[in-house]
C-alpha positions in Angstrom: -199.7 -67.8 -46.9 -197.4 -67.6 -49.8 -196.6 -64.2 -51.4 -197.6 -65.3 -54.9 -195.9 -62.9 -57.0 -193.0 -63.7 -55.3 -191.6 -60.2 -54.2 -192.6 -60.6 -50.7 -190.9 -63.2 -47.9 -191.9 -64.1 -44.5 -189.2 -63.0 -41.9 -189.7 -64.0 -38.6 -187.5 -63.2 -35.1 -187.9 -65.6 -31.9 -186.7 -64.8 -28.3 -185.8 -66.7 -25.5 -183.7 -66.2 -21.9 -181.7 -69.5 -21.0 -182.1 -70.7 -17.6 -178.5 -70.4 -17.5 -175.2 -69.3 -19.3 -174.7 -71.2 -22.5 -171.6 -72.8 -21.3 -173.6 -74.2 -18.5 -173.9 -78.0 -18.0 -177.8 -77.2 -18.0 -177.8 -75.8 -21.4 -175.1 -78.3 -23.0 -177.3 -80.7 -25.2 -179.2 -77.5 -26.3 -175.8 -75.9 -27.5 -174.7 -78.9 -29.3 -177.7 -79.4 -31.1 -177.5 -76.2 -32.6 -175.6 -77.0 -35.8 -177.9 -80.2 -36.5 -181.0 -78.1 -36.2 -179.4 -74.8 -37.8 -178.7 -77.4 -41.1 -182.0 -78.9 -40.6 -183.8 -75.4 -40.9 -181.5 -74.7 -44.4 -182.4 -77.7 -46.3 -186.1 -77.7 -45.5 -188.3 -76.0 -48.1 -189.1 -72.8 -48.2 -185.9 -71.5 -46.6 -184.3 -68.4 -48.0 -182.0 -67.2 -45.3 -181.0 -67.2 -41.1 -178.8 -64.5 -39.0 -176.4 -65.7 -37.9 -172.6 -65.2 -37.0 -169.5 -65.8 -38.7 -169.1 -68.7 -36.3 -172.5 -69.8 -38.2 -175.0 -69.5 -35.0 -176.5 -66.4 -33.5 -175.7 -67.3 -30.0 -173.0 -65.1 -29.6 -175.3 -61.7 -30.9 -176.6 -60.7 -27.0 -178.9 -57.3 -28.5 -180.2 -57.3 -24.8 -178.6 -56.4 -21.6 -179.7 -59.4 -20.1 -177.3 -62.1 -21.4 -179.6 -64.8 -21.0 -181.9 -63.9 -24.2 -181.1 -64.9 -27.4 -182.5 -64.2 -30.4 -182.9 -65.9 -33.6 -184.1 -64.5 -37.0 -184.9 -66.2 -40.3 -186.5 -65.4 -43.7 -188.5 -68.1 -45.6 -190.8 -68.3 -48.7 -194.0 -68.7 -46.5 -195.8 -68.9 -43.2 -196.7 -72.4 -44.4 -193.1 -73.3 -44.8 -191.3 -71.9 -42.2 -194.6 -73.6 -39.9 -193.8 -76.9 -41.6 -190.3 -76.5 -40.2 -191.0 -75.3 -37.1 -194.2 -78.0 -36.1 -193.9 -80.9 -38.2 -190.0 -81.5 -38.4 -187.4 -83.0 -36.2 -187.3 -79.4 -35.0 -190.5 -80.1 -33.2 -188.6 -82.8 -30.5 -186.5 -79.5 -29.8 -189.2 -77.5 -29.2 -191.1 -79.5 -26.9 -188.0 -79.8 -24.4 -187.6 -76.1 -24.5 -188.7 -75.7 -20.6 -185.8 -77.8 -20.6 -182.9 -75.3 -21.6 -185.2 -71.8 -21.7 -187.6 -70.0 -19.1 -191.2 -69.3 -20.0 -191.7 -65.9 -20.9 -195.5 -64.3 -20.3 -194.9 -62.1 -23.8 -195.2 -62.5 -27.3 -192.0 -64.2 -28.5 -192.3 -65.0 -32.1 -192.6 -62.1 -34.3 -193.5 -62.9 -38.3 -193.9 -59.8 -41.0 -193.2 -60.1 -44.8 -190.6 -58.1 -46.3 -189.3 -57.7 -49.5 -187.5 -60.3 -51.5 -183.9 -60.2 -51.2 -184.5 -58.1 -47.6 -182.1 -59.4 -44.9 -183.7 -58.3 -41.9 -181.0 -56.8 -39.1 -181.4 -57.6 -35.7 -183.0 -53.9 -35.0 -185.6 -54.7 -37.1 -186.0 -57.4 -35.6 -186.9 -56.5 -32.5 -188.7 -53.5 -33.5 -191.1 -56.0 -34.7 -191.0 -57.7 -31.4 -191.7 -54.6 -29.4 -194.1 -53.5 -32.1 -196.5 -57.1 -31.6 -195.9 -56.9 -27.3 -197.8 -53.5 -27.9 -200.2 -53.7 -30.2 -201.1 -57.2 -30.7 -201.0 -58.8 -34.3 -201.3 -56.7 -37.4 -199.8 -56.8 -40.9 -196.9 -55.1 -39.4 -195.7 -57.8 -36.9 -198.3 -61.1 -36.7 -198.2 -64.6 -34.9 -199.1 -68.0 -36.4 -202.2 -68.0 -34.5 -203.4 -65.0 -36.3 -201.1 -64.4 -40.0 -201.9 -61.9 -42.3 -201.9 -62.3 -45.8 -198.9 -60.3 -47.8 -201.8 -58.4 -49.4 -202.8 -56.7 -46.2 -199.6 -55.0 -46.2 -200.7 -51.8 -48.2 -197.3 -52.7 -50.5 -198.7 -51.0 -53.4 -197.9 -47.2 -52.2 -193.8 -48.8 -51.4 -191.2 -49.1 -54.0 -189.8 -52.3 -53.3 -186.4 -52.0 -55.3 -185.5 -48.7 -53.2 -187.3 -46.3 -51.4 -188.8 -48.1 -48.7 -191.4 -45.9 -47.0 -191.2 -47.0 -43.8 -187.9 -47.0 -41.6 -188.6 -50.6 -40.0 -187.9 -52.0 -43.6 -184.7 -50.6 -43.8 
């Protein structure tokens, strides 16, 4: 799903708790492949933007009390593209070792929603999204790749893009 008058953007926020601290022995070949996946994720197509620190990683940003969870936001063209990435790239060898380096979590932990173009997401948002799937399940406002919603379900019309967003989670 491609937003094809290209003012919307697919952000989307993932979450996982480490099965130990990230200077941990346990957690070392995850750490170090960060920057070879973090480049891998800017040259594939599609991608517009990821949080991330000065440091370039968002390893350090711990929004939680619990240390353990990280989080991880990006913003791409499309569902299709940031998919691609995700399931069809060298990514995917990362993400099947993940019981590896992360616990399993029994909640949603990928949040997708399209925002405007240009729109950086913060980490708030972010996990206002989150929260916002865990209750409700997927809607236009916060979706899964099992069940994506089109940019066209999100009533966009009634919301002025360039400013006045309508609805505080855009801000």
């Amino acid at each position: 799903m491609t937003d094809q008058s290209g003012r919307l953007q697919l952000a989307q926020i993932n979450i996982g708790r480490l099965r130990a601290p990230t200077d941990d022995p346990m957690i070392a070949e995850f750490m170090a492949a960060l920057d070879e996946i973090n480049a891998l994720a800017e040259r594939s197509p599609g991608f517009v933007w990821r949080f991330m620190t000065e440091d370039g990683n968002a390893t350090a940003v711990r929004p939680f009390e619990d240390e353990l969870l990280l989080i991880n936001m990006s913003v791409w063209e499309s569902v299709e593209s940031l998919g691609d990435y995700v399931y069809r790239s060298d990514h995917t060898g990362y993400l099947r070792r993940r019981r590896e380096w992360f616990e399993r979590i029994r909640e949603a932990i990928v949040a997708l929603w399209w925002v405007p173009a240009g729109h950086r997401p913060s980490v708030a948002e972010g996990i206002e999204r989150i929260d916002y799937l865990r209750t409700n399940g997927p809607t236009p406002h916060a979706f899964t790749f099992r069940q994506p919603f089109s940019p066209a379900t999100e009533d966009l019309a009634s919301r002025d893009l360039e400013g006045d967003v309508r609805n505080e989670c855009w801000v």
